[in-house]
N, C-alpha and C positions, 0 to 999 in steps of 0.2 A: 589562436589555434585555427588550423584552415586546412583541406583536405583538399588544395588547389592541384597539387601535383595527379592526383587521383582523377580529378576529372578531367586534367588535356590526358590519362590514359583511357579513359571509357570514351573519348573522342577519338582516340588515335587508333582503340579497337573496332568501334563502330564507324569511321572514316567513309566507308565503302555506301553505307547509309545517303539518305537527301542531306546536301549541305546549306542548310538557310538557317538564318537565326530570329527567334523572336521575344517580344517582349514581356511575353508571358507563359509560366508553363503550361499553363491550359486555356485557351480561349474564356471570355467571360460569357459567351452564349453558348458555350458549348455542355451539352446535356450527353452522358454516356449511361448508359443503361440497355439493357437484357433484350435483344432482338427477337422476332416471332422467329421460330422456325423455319417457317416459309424464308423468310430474310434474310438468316445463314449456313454455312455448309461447314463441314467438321473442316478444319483446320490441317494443313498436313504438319507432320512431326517436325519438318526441316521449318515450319514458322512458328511452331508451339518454341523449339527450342531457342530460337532466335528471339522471339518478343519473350521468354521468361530469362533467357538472358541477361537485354537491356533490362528488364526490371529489375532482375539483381543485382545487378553493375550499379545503378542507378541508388539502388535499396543501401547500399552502404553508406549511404552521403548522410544519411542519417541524423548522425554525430555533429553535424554543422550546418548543412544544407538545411535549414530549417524550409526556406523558400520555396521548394519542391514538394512538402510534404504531402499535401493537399492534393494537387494532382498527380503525388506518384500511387496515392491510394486507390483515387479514379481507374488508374490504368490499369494497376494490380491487378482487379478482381476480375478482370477478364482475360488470364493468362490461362488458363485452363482449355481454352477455345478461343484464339483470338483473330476478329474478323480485319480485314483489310482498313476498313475506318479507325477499328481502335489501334491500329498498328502507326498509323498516319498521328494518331493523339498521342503516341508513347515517342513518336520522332518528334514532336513538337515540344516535348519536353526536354529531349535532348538538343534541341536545337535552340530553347532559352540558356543551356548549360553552355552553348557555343556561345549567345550572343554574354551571357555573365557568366566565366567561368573561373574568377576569382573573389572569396569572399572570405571573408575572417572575424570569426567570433571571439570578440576581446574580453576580456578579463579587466573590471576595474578595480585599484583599491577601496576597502569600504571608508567613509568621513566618520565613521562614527567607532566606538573600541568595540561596541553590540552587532550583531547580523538579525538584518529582517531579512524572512524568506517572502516572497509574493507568489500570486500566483493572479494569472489570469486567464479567466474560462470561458467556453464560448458550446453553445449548441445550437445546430441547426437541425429542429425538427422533421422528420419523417421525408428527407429529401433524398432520397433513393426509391428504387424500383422496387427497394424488399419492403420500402416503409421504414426501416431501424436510422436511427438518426443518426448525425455526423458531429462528431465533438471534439474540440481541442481544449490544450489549453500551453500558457507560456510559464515556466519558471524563470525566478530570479534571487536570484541571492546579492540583498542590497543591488547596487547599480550595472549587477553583469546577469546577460543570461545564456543558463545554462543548462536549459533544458527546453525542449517543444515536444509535443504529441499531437498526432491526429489519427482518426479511425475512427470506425463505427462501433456504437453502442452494441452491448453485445444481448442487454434486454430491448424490447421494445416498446417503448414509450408512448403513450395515449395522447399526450400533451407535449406542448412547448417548456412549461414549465414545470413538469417532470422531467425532459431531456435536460435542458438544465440543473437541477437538482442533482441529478443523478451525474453531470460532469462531475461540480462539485465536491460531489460527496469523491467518485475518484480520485481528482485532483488533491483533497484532501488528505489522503492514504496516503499520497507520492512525496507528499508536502511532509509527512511525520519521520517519514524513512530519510529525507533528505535532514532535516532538524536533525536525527539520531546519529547520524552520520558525520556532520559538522560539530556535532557532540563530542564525538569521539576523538575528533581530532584538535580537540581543545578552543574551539570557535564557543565566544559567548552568545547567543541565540536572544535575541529581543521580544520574540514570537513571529507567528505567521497570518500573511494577511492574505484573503482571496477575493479577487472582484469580477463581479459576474455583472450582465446588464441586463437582468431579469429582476426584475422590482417582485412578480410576483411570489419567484423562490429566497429570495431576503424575507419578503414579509413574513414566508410560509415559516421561514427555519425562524426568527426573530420572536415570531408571536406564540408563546407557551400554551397558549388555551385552543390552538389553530387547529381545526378537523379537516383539511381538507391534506387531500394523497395520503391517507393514511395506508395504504400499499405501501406508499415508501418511509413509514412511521419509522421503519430502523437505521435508514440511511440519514435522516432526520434527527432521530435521538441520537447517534453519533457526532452527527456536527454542534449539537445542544450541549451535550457531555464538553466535549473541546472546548465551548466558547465559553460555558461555567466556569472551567480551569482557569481560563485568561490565555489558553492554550493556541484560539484561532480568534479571528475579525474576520467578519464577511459585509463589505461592502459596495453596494450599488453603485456602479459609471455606469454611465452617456454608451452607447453603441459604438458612436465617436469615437471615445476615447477607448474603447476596448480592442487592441491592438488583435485578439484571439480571433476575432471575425473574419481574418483572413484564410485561420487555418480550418476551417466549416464551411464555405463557399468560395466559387466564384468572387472574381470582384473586380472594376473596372481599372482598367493601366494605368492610370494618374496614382488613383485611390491604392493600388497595390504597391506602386514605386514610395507613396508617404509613408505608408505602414511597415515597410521593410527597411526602410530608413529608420522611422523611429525601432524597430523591433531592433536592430542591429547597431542603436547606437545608448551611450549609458541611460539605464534606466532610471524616473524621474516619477515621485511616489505622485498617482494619479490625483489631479485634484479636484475635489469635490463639492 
């Protein structure tokens, strides 16, 4: 499945735009965030409407694009008023779409007659100008994937390993409706498994007698509820190995080209 045809048209509409291409969609130094006042001037219409354009154009890639996701969120949040630097950030995204702008999300058979669902989750702590954290995470069903997320938490987390947690527990919600779904359509279901690289929220959700976030005591007893069923597995990887790191930061050109390699080629149950 691939939405190739779609992106040479958001190239063939934005044509008139800077024509360069690059390796990545968002710089790995690149910091966007809320300008003083003094800094910026109201936007006129004829750019509001232009820059929330390309983000819409853009916004549909969605479905496949996984590669963009991360920094079309970035750019997003500044369409409301958007200044000349982040206009410059939003063609640099379009201009990773020129230099890769064919890409296809495959579907593999499963080996096995069962389906495992995975999932893996990623937060990045209070790395915004609001402070609210940035989280993804990847689905798979057996060796294909077929889902990505990224956005900001919509509470605001105290801790690293509360943002964490609190992907999780997300991700898990997304993970039951997908199980209910391949339900339906006559898929036998093995269970679901989610790997997160936060040692601390494994230990937290693992250990029964455990008092600590108890703020997030019900996001908690839900994933406790699951794992008593046999319903979920929540398993600790390596940073390394946690492919979702991409979609929560920044991250260097070598380091982004391995991970979207592996993210986009058959999935291979992490080993631990």
């Amino acid at each position: 499945m691939s939405q190739n045809t779609y992106v040479q048209k958001i190239l063939t509409k934005f044509k008139s735009e800077e024509q360069y291409s690059t390796p990545l969609p968002i710089s790995f130094h690149q910091i966007l965030q809320k300008m003083d006042k003094k800094d910026f001037e109201q936007a006129t219409e004829k750019m509001i409407e232009r820059y929330q354009s390309l983000v819409g154009s853009i916004g549909f890639l969605r479905a496949t694009r996984f590669d963009v996701l991360h920094a079309l969120n970035q750019v997003a949040k500044f369409a409301t008023n958007p200044q000349q630097f982040h206009w410059k950030c939003l063609i640099h995204v379009l201009g990773y779409l020129r230099k890769n702008p064919t890409l296809e999300l495959n579907f593999y058979p499963s080996e096995k007659t069962s389906t495992r669902i995975y999932a893996l989750t990623d937060a990045a702590f209070a790395n915004t100008d609001s402070r609210y954290s940035t989280s993804g995470h990847f689905i798979h069903m057996d060796r294909s994937l077929v889902a990505a997320q990224s956005s900001l938490q919509r509470r605001l987390a105290t801790s690293a390993p509360e943002a964490e947690l609190y992907e999780i527990y997300r991700a898990s919600k997304k993970l039951i409706v997908y199980k209910g779904t391949a339900l339906d359509f006559g898929e036998e279901i093995e269970g679901i498994t989610i790997f997160t690289d936060s040692q601390s929220s494994v230990g937290t959700i693992n250990n029964p007698v455990s008092s600590r976030y108890r703020f997030l005591s019900i996001y908690i007893t839900f994933l406790r509820n699951l794992m008593s069923k046999n319903e979920l597995e929540i398993k600790f990887i390596s940073r390394k190995q946690n492919l979702a790191d991409v979609l929560t930061k920044q991250v260097p050109e070598e380091e982004f080209k391995t991970i979207w390699k592996s993210v986009f080629s058959p999935f291979k149950h992490v080993s631990l």
